[in-house]
Backbone as CSV, one residue per row, in Angstrom:
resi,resn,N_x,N_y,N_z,CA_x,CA_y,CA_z,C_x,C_y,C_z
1,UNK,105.711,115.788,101.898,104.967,114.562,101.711,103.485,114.831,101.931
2,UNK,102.754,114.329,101.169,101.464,114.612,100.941,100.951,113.446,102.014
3,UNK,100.229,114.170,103.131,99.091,113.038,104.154,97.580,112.620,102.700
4,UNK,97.031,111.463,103.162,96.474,110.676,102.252,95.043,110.967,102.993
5,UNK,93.675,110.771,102.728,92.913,110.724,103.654,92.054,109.191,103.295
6,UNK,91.353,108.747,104.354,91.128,107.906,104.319,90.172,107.558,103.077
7,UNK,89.917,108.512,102.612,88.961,107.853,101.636,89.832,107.915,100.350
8,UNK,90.892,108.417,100.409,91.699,108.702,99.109,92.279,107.273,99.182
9,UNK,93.037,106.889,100.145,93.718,104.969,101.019,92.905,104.170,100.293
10,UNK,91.386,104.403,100.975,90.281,103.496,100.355,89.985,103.176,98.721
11,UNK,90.102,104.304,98.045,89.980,104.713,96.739,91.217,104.033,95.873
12,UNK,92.015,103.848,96.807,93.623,103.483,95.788,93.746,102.168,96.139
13,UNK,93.389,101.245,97.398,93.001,99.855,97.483,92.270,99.875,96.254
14,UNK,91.221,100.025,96.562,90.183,99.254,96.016,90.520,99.943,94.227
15,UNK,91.323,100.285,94.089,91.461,100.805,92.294,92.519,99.753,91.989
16,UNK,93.217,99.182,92.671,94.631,97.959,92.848,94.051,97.353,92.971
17,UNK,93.200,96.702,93.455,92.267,94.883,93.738,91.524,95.499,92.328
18,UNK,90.914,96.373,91.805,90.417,96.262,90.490,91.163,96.043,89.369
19,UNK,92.208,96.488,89.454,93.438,96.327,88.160,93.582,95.048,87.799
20,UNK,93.428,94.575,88.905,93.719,93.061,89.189,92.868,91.952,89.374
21,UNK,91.542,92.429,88.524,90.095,91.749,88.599,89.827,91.229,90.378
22,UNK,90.054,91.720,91.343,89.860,91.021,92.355,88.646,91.899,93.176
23,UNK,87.795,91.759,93.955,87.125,91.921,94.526,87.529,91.997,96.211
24,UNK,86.869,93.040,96.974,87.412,92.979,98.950,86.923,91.402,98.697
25,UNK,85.680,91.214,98.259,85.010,89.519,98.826,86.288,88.337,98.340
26,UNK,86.347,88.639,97.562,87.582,87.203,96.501,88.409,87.530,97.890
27,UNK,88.943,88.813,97.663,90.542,89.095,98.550,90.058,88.215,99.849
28,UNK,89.394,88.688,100.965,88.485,88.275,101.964,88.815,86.546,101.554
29,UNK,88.632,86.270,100.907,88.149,84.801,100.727,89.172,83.910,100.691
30,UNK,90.185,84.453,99.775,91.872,84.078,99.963,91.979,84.385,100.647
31,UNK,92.143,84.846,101.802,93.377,85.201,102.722,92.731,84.765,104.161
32,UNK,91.256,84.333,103.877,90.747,83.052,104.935,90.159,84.612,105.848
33,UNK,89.619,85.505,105.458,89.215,86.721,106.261,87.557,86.478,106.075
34,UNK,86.867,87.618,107.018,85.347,87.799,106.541,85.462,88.966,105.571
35,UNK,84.209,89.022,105.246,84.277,90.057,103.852,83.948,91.580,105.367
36,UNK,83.456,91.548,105.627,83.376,92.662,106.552,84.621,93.541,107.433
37,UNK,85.670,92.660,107.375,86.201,92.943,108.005,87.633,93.194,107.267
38,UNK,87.482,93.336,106.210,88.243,93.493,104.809,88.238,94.903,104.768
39,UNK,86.607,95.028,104.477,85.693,96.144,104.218,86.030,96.904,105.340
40,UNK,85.856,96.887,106.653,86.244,98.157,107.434,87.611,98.513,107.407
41,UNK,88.577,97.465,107.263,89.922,98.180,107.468,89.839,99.141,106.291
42,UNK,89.304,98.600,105.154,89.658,99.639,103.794,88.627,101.141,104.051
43,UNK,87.704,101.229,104.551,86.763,102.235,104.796,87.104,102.786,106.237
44,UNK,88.002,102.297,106.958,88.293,103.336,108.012,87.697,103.074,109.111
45,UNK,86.966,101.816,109.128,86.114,101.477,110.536,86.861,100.952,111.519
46,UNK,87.887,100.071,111.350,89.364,99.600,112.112,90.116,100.100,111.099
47,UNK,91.246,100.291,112.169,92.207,101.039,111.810,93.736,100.701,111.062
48,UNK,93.099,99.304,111.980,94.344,98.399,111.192,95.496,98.479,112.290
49,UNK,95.619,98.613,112.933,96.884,99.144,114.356,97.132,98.037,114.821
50,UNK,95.999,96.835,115.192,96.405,95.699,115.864,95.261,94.682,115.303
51,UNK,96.219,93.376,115.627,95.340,91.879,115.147,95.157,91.508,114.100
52,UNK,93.904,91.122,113.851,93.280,91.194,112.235,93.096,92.143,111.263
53,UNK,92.964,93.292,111.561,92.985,94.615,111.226,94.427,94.902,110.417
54,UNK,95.658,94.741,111.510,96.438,95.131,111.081,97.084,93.890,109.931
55,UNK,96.732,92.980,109.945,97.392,91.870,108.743,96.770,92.147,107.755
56,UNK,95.197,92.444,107.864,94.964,92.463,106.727,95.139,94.091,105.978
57,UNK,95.364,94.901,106.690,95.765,96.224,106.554,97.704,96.030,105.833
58,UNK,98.337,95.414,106.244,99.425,95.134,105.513,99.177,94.179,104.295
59,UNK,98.553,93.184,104.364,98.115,92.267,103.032,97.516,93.036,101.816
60,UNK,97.075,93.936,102.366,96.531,95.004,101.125,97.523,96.178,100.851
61,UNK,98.503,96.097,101.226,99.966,97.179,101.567,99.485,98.598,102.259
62,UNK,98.487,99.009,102.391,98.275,99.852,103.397,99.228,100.395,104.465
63,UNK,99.116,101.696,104.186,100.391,102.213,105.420,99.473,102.212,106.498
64,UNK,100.584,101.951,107.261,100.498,101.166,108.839,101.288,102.815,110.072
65,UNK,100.801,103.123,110.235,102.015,103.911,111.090,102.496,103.303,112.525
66,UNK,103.204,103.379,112.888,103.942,102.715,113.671,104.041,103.883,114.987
């Protein structure tokens, strides 16, 4: 199994919210989030492990490790 790196994660979000005309801000906006904080889970600034991080880290299907 091939490990992913974070910018490859980042790269494959954000190529799926494009397929799908959507924007982090739109996404952010539905799902009642800040746009910043969209933006770090997808760029690696939170990690997504706990809280807000991690919902919106699953809302974007992002692997989660456990």
């Amino acid at each position: 199994m091939q490990v992913m790196t974070q910018k490859q994660v980042a790269n494959e979000v954000k190529d799926r919210l494009r397929s799908q005309a959507v924007t982090l801000k739109a996404f952010a906006e539905k799902h009642g989030y800040l746009y910043r904080d969209v933006f770090d889970v997808v760029h690696g600034v939170r990690r997504g492990y706990f809280d807000k991080g991690r919902e919106i880290a699953k809302k974007l299907g992002m692997l989660i490790e456990e």
